[in-house]
mmJSON file of the N, C-alpha and C atoms, coordinates in Angstrom:
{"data_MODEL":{"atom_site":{
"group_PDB":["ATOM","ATOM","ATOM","ATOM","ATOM","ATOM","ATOM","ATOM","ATOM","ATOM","ATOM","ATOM","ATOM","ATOM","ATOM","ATOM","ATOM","ATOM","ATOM","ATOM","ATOM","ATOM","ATOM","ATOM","ATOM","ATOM","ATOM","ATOM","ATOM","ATOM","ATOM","ATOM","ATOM","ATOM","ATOM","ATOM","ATOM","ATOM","ATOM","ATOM","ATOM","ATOM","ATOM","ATOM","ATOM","ATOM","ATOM","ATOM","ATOM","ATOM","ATOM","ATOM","ATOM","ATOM","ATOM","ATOM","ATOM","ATOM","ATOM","ATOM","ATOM","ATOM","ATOM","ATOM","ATOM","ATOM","ATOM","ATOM","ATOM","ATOM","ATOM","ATOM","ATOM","ATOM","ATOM","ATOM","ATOM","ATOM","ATOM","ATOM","ATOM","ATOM","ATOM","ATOM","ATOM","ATOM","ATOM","ATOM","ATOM","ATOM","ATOM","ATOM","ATOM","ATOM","ATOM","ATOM","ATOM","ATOM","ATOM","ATOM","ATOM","ATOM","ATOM","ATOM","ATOM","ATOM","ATOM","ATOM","ATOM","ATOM","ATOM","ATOM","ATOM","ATOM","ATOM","ATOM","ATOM","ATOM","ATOM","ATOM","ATOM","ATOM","ATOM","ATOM","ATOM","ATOM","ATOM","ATOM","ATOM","ATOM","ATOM","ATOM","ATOM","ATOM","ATOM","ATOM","ATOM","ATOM","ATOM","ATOM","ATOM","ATOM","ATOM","ATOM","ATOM","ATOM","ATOM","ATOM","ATOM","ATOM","ATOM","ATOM","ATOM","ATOM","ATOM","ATOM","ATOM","ATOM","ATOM","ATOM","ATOM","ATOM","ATOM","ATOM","ATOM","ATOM","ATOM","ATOM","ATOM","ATOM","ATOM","ATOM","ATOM","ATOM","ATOM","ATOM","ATOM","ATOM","ATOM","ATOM","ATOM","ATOM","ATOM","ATOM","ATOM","ATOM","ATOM","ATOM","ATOM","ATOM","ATOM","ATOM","ATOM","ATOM","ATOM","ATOM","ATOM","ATOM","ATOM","ATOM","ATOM","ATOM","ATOM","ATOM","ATOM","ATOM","ATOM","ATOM","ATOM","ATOM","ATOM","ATOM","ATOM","ATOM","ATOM","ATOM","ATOM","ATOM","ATOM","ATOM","ATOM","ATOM"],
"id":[1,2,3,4,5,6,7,8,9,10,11,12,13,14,15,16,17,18,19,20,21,22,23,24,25,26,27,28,29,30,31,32,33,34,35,36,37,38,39,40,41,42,43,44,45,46,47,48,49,50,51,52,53,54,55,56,57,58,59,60,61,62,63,64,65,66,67,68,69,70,71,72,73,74,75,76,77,78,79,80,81,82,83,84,85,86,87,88,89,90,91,92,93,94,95,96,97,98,99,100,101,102,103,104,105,106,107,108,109,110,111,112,113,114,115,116,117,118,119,120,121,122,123,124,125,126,127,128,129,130,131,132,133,134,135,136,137,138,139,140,141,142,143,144,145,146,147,148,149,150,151,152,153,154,155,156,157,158,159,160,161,162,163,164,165,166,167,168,169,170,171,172,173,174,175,176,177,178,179,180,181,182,183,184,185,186,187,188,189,190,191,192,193,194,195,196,197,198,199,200,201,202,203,204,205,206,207,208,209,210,211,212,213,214,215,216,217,218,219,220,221,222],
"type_symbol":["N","C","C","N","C","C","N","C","C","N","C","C","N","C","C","N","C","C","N","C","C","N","C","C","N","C","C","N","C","C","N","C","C","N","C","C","N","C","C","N","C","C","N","C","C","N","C","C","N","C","C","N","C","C","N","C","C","N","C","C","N","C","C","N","C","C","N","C","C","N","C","C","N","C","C","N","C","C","N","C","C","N","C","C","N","C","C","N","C","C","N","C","C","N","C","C","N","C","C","N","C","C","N","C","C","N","C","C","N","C","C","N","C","C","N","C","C","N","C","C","N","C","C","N","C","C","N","C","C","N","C","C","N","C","C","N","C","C","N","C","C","N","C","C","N","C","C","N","C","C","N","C","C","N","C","C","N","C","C","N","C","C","N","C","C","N","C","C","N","C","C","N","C","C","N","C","C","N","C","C","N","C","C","N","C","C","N","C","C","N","C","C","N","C","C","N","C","C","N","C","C","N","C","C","N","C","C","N","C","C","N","C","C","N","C","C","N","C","C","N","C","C"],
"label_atom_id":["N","CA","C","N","CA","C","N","CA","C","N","CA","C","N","CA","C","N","CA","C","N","CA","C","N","CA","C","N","CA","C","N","CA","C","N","CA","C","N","CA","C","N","CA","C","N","CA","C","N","CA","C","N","CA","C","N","CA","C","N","CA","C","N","CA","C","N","CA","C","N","CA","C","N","CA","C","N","CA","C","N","CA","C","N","CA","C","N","CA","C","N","CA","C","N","CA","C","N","CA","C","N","CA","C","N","CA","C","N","CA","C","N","CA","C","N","CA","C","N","CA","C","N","CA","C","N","CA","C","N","CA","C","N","CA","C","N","CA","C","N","CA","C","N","CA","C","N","CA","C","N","CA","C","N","CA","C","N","CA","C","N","CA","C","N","CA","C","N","CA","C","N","CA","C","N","CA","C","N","CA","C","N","CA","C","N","CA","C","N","CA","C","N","CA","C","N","CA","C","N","CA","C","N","CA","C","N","CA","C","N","CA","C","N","CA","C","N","CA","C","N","CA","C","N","CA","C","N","CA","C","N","CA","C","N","CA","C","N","CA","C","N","CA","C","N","CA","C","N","CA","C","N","CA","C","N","CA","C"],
"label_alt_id":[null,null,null,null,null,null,null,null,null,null,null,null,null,null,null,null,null,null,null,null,null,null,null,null,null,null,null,null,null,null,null,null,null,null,null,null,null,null,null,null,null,null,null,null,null,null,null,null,null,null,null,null,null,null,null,null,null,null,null,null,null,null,null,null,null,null,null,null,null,null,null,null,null,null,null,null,null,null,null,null,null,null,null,null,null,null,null,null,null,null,null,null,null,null,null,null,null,null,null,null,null,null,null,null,null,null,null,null,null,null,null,null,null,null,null,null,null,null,null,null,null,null,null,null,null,null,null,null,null,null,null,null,null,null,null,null,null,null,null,null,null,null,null,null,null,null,null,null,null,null,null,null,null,null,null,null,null,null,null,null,null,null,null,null,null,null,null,null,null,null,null,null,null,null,null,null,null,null,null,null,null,null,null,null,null,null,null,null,null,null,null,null,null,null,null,null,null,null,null,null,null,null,null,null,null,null,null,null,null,null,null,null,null,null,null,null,null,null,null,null,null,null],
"label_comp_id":["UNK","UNK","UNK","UNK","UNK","UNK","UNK","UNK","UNK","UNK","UNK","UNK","UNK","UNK","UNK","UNK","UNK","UNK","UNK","UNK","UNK","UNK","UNK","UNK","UNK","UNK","UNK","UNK","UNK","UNK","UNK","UNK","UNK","UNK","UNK","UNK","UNK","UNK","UNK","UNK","UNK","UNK","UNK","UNK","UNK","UNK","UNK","UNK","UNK","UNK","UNK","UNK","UNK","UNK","UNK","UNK","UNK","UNK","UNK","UNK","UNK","UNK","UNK","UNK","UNK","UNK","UNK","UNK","UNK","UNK","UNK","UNK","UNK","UNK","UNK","UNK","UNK","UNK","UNK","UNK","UNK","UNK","UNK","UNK","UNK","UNK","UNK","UNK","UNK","UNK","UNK","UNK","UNK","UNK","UNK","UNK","UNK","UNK","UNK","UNK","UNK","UNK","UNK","UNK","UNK","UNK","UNK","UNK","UNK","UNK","UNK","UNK","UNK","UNK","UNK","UNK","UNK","UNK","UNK","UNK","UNK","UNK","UNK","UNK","UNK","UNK","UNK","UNK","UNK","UNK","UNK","UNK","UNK","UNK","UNK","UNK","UNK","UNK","UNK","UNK","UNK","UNK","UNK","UNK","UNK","UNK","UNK","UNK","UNK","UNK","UNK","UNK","UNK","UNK","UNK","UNK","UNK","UNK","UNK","UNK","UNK","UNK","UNK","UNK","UNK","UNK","UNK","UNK","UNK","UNK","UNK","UNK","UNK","UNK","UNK","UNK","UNK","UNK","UNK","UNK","UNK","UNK","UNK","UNK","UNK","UNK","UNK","UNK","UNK","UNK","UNK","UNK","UNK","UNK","UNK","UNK","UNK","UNK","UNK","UNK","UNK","UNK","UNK","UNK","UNK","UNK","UNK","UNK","UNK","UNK","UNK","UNK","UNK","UNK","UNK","UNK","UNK","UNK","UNK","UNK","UNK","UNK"],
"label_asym_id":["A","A","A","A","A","A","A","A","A","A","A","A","A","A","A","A","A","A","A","A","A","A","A","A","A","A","A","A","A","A","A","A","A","A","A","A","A","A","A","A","A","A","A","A","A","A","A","A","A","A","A","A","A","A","A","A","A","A","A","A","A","A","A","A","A","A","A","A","A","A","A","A","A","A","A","A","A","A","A","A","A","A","A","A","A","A","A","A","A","A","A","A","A","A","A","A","A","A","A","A","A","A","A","A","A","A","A","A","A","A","A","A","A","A","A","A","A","A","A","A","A","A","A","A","A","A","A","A","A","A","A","A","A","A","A","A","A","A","A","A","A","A","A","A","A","A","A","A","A","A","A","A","A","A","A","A","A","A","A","A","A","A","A","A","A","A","A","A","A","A","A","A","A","A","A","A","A","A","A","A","A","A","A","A","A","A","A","A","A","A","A","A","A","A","A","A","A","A","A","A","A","A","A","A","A","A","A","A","A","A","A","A","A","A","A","A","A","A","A","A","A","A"],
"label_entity_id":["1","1","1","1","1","1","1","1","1","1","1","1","1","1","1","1","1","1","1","1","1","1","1","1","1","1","1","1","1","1","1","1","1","1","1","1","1","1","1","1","1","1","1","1","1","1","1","1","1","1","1","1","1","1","1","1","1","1","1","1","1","1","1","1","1","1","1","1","1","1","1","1","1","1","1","1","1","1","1","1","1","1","1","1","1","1","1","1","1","1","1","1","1","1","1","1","1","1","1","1","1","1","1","1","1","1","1","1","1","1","1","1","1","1","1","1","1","1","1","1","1","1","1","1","1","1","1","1","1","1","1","1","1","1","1","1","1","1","1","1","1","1","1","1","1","1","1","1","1","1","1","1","1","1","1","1","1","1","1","1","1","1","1","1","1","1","1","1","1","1","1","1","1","1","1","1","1","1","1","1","1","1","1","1","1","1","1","1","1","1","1","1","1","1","1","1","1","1","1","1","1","1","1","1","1","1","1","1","1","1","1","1","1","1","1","1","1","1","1","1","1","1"],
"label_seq_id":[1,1,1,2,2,2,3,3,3,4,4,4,5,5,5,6,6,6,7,7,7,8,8,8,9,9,9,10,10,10,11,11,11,12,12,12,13,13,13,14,14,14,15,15,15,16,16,16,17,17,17,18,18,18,19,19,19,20,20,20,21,21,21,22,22,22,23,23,23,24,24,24,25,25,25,26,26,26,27,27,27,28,28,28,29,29,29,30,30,30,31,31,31,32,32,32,33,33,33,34,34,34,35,35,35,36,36,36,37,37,37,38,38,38,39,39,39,40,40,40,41,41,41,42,42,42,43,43,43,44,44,44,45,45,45,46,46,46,47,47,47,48,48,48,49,49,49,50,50,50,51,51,51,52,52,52,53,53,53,54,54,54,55,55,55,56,56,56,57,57,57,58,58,58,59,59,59,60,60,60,61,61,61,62,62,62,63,63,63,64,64,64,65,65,65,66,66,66,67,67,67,68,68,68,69,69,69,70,70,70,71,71,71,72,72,72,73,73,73,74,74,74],
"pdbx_PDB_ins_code":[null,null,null,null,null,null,null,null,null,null,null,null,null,null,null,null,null,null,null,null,null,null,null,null,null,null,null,null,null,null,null,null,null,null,null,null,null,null,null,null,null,null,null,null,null,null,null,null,null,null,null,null,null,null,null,null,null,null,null,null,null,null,null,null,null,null,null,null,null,null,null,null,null,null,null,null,null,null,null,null,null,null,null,null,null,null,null,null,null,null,null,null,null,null,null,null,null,null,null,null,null,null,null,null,null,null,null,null,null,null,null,null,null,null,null,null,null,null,null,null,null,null,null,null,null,null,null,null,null,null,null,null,null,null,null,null,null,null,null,null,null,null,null,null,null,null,null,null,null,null,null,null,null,null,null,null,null,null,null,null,null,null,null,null,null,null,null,null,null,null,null,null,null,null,null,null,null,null,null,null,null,null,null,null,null,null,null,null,null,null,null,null,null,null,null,null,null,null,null,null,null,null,null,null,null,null,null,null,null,null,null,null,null,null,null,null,null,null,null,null,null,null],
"Cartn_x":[-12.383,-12.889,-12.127,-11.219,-10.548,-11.832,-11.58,-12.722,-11.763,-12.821,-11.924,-11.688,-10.747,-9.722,-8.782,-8.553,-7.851,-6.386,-6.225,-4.905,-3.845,-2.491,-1.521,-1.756,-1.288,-0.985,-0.131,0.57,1.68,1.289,1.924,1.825,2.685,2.772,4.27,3.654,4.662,3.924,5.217,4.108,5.462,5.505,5.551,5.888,7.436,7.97,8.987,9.482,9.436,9.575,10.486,11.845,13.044,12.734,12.202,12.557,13.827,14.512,15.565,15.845,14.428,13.944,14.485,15.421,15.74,14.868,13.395,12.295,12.454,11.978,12.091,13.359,14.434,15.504,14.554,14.397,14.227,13.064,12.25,10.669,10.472,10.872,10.348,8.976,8.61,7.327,6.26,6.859,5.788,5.595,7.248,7.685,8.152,7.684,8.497,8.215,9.754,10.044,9.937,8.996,8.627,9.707,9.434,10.222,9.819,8.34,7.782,8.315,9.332,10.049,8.81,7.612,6.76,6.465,6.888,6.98,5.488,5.293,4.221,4.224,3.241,3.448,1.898,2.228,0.989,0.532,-0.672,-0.835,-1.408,-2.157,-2.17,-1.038,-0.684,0.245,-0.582,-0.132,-1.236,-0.759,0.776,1.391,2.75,2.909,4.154,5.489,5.557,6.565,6.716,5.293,4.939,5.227,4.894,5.174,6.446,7.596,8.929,9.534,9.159,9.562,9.183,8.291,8.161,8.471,8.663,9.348,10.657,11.435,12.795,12.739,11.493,11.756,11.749,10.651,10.183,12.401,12.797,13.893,15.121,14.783,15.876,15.515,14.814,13.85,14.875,15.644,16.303,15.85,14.527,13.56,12.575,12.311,11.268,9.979,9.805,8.909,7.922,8.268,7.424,7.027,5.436,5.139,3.715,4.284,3.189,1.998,0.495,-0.451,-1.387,-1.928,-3.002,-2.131,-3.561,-2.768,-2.078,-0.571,0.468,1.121,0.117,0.477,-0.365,-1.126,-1.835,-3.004],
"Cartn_y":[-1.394,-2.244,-1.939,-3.279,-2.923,-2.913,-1.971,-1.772,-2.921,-3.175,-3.976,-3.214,-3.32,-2.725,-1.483,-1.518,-0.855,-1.24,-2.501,-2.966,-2.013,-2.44,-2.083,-2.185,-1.1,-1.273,-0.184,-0.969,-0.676,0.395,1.586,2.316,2.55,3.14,3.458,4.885,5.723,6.926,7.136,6.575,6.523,8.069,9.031,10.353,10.064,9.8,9.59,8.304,7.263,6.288,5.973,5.388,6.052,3.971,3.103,1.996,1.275,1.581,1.15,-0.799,-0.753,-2.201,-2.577,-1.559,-1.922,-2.74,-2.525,-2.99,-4.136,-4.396,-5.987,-6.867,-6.196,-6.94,-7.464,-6.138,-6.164,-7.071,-7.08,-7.844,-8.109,-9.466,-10.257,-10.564,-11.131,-11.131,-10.066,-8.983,-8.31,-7.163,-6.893,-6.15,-7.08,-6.515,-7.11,-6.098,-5.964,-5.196,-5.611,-5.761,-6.545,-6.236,-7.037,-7.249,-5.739,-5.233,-3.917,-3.144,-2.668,-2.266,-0.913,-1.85,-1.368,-2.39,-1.196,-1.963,-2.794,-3.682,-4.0,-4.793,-4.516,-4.344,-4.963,-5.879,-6.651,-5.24,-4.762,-3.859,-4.068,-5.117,-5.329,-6.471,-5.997,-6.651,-8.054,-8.942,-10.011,-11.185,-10.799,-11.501,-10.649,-10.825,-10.409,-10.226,-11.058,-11.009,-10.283,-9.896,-8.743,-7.467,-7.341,-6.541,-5.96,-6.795,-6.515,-6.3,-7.264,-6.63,-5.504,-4.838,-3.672,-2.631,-3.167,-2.056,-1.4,-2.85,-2.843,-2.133,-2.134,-1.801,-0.273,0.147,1.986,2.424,1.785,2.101,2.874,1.245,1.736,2.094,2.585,3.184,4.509,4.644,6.03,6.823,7.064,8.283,8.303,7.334,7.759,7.209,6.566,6.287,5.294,4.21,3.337,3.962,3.794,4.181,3.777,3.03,2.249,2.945,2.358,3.343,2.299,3.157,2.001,1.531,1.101,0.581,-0.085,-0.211,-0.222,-1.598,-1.244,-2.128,-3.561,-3.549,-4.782,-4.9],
"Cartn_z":[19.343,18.274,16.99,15.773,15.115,13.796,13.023,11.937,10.805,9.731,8.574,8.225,7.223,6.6,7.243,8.472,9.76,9.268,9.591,9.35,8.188,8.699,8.354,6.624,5.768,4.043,3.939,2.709,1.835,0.678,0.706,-0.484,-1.301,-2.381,-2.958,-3.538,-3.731,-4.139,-5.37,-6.501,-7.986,-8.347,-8.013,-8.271,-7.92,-6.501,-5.737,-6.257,-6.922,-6.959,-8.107,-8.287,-9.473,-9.619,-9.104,-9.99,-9.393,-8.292,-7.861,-7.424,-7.043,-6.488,-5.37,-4.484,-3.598,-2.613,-3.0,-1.717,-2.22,-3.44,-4.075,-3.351,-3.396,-2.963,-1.281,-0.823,0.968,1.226,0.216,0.754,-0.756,-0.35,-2.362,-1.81,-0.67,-0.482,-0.975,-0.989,-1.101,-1.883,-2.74,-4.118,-4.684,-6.312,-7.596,-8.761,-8.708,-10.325,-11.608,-11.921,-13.696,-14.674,-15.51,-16.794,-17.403,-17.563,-17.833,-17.627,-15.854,-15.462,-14.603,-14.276,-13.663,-11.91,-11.192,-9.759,-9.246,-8.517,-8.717,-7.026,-5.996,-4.58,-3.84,-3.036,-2.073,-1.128,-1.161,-0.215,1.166,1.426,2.559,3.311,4.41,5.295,6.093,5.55,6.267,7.718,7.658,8.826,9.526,10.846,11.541,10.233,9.563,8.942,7.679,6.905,6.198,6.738,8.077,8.376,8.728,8.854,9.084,7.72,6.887,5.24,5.07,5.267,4.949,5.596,6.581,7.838,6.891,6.71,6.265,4.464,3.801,2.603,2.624,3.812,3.721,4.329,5.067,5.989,4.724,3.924,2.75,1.39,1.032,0.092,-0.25,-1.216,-1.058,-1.721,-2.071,-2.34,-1.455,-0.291,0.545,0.292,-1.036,-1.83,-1.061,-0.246,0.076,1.645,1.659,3.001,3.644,4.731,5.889,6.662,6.233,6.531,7.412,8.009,8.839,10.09,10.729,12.168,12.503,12.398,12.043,13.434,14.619,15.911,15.867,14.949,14.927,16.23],
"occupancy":[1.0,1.0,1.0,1.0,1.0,1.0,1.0,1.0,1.0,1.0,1.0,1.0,1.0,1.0,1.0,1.0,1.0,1.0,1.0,1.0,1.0,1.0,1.0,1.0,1.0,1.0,1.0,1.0,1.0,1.0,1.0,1.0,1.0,1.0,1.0,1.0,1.0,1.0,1.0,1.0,1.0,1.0,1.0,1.0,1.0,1.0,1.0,1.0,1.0,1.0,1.0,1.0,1.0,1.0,1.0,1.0,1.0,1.0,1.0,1.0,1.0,1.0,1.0,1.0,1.0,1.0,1.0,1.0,1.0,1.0,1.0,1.0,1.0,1.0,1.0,1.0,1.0,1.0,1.0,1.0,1.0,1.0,1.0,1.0,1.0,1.0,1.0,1.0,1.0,1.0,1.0,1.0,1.0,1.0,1.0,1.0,1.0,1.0,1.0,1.0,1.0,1.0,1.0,1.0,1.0,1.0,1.0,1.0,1.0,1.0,1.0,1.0,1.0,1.0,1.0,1.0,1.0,1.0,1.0,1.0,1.0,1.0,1.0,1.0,1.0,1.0,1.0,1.0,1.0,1.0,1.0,1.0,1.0,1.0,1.0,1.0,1.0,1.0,1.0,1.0,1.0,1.0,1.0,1.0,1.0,1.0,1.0,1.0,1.0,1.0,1.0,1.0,1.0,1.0,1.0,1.0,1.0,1.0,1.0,1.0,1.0,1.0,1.0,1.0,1.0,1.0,1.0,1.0,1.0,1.0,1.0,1.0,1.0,1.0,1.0,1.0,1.0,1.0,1.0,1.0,1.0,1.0,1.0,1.0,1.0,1.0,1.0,1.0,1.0,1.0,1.0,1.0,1.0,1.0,1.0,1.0,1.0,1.0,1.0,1.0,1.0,1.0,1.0,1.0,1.0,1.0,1.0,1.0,1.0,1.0,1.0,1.0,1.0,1.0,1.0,1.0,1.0,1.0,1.0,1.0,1.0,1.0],
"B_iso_or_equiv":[0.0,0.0,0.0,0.0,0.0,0.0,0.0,0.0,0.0,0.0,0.0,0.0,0.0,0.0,0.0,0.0,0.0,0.0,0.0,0.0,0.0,0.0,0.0,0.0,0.0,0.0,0.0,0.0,0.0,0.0,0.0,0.0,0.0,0.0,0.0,0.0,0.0,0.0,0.0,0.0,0.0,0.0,0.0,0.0,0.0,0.0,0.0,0.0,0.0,0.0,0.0,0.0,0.0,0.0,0.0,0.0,0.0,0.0,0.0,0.0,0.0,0.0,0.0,0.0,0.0,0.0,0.0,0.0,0.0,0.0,0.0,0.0,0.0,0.0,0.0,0.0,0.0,0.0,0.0,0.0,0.0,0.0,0.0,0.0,0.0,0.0,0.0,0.0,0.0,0.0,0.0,0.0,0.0,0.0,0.0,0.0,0.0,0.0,0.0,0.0,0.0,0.0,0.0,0.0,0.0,0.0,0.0,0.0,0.0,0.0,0.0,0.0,0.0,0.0,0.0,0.0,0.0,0.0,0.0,0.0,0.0,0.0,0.0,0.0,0.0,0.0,0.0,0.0,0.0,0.0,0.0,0.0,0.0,0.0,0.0,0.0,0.0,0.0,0.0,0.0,0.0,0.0,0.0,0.0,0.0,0.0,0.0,0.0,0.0,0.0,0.0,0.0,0.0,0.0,0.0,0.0,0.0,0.0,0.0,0.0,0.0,0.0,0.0,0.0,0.0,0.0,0.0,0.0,0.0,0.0,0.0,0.0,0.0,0.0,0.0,0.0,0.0,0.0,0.0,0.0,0.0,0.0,0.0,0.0,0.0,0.0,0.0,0.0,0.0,0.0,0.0,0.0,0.0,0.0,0.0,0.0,0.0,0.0,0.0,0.0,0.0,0.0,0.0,0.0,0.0,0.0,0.0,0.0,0.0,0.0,0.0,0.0,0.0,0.0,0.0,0.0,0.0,0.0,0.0,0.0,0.0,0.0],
"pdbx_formal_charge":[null,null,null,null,null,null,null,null,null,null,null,null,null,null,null,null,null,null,null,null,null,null,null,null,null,null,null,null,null,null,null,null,null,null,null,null,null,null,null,null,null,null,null,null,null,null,null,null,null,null,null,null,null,null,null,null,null,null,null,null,null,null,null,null,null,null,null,null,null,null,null,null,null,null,null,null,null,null,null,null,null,null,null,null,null,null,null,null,null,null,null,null,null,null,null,null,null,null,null,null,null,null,null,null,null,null,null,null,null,null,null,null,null,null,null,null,null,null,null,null,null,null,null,null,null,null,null,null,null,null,null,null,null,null,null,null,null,null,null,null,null,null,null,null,null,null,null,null,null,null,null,null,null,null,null,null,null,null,null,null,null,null,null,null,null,null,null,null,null,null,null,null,null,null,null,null,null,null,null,null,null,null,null,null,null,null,null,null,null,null,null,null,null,null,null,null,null,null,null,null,null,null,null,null,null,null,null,null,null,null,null,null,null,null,null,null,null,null,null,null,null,null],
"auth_seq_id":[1,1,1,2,2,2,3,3,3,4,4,4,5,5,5,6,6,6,7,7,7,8,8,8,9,9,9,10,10,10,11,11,11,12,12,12,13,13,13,14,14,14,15,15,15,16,16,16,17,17,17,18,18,18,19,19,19,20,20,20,21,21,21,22,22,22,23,23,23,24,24,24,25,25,25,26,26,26,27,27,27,28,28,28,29,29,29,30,30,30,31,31,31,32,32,32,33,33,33,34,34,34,35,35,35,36,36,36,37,37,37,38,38,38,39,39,39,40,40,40,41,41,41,42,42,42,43,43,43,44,44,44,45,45,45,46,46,46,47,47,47,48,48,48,49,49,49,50,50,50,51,51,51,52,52,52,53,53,53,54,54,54,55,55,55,56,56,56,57,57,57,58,58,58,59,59,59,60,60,60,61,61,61,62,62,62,63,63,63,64,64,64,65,65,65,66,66,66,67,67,67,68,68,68,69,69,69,70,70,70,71,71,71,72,72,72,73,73,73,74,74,74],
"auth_comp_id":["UNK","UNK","UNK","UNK","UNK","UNK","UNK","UNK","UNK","UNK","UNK","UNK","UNK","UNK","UNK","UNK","UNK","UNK","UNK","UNK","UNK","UNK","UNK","UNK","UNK","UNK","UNK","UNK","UNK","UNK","UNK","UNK","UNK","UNK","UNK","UNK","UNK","UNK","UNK","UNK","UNK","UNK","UNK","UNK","UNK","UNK","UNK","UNK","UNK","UNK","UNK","UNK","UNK","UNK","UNK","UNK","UNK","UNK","UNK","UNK","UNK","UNK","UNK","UNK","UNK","UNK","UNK","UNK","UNK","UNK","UNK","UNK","UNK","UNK","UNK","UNK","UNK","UNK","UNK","UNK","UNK","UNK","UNK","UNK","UNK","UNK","UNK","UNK","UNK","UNK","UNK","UNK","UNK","UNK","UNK","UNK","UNK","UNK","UNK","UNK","UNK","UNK","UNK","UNK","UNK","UNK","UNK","UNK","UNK","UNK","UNK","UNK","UNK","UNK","UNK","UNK","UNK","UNK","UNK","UNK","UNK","UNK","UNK","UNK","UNK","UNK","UNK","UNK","UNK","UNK","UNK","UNK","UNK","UNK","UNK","UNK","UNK","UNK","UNK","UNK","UNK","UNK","UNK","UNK","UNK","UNK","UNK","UNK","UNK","UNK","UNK","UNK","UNK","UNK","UNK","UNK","UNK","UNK","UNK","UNK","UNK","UNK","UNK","UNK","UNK","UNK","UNK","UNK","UNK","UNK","UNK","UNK","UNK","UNK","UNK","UNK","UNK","UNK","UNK","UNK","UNK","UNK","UNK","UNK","UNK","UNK","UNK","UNK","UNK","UNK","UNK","UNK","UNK","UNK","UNK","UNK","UNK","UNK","UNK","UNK","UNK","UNK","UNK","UNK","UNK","UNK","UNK","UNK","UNK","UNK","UNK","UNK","UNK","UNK","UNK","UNK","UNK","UNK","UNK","UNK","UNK","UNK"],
"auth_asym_id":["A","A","A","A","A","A","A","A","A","A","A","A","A","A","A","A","A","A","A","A","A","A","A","A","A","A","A","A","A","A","A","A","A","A","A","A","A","A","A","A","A","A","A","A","A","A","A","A","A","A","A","A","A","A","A","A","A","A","A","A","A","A","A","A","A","A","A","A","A","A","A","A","A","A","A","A","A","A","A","A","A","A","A","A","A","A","A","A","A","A","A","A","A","A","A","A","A","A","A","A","A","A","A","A","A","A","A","A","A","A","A","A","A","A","A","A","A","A","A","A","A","A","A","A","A","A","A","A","A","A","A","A","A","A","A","A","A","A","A","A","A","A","A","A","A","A","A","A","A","A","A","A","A","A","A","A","A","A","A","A","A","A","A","A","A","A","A","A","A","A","A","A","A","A","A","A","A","A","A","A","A","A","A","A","A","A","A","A","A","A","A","A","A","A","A","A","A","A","A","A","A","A","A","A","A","A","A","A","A","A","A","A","A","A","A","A","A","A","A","A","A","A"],
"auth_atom_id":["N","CA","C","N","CA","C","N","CA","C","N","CA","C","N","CA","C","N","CA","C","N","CA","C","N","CA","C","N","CA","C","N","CA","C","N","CA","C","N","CA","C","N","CA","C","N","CA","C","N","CA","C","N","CA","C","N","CA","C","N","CA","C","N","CA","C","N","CA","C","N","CA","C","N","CA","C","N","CA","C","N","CA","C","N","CA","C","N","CA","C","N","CA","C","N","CA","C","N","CA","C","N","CA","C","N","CA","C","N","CA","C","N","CA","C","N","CA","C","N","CA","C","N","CA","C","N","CA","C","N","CA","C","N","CA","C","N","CA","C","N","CA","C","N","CA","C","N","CA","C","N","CA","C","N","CA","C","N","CA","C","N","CA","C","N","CA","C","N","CA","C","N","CA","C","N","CA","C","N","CA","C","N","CA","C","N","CA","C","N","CA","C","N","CA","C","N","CA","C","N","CA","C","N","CA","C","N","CA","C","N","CA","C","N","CA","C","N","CA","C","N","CA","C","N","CA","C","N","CA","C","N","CA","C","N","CA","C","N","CA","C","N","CA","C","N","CA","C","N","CA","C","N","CA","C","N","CA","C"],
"pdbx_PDB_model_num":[1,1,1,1,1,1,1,1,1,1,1,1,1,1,1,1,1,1,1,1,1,1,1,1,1,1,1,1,1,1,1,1,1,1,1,1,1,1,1,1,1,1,1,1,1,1,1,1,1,1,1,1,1,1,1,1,1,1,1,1,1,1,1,1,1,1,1,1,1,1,1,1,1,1,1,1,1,1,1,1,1,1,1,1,1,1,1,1,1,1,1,1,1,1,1,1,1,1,1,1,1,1,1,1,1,1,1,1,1,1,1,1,1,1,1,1,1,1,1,1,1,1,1,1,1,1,1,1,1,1,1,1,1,1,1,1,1,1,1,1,1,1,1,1,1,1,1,1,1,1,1,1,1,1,1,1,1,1,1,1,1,1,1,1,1,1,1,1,1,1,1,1,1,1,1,1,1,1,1,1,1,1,1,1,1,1,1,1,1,1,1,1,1,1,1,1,1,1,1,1,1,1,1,1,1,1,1,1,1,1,1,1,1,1,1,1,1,1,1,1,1,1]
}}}
C-alpha cells in the first residue's frame, strides 16, 4: 500500500549549493534561478518525465547538491 506523500521529491541542500543552475539548465521544469539569484525548485515529482529531469539534474549537480527522496520507483 503506497502512503500519500510516499512519492518521489526533490531536495536541494543550499549548504552544498554554489548557484551554478546547472539543474535549471537540466530540468527548467522543475529549477529556476531567479533574478534574486535565489534557486527556487518544484518538490514533488508529479510525472515520468519529472522524474527523468531530475534524475539528470542530481547526475550533474557538481556539488552534489540536488537529491531524490521518497519512493523513487513509483
Amino acid at each position: 500500500m503506497k502512503l500519500p506523500g510516499s512519492g518521489p521529491r526533490v531536495s536541494v541542500d543550499n549548504d552544498r549549493c554554489e548557484l551554478y543552475g546547472i539543474c535549471a539548465m537540466e530540468a527548467p521544469g522543475l529549477f529556476d534561478l531567479g533574478r534574486d539569484g535565489r534557486l527556487r525548485f518544484r518538490k514533488r515529482l508529479l510525472d515520468p518525465e519529472d522524474m527523468t529531469q531530475a534524475i539528470a539534474a542530481a547526475r550533474v549537480c557538481p556539488m552534489q547538491a540536488v537529491v531524490l527522496r521518497g519512493e523513487l520507483d513509483g
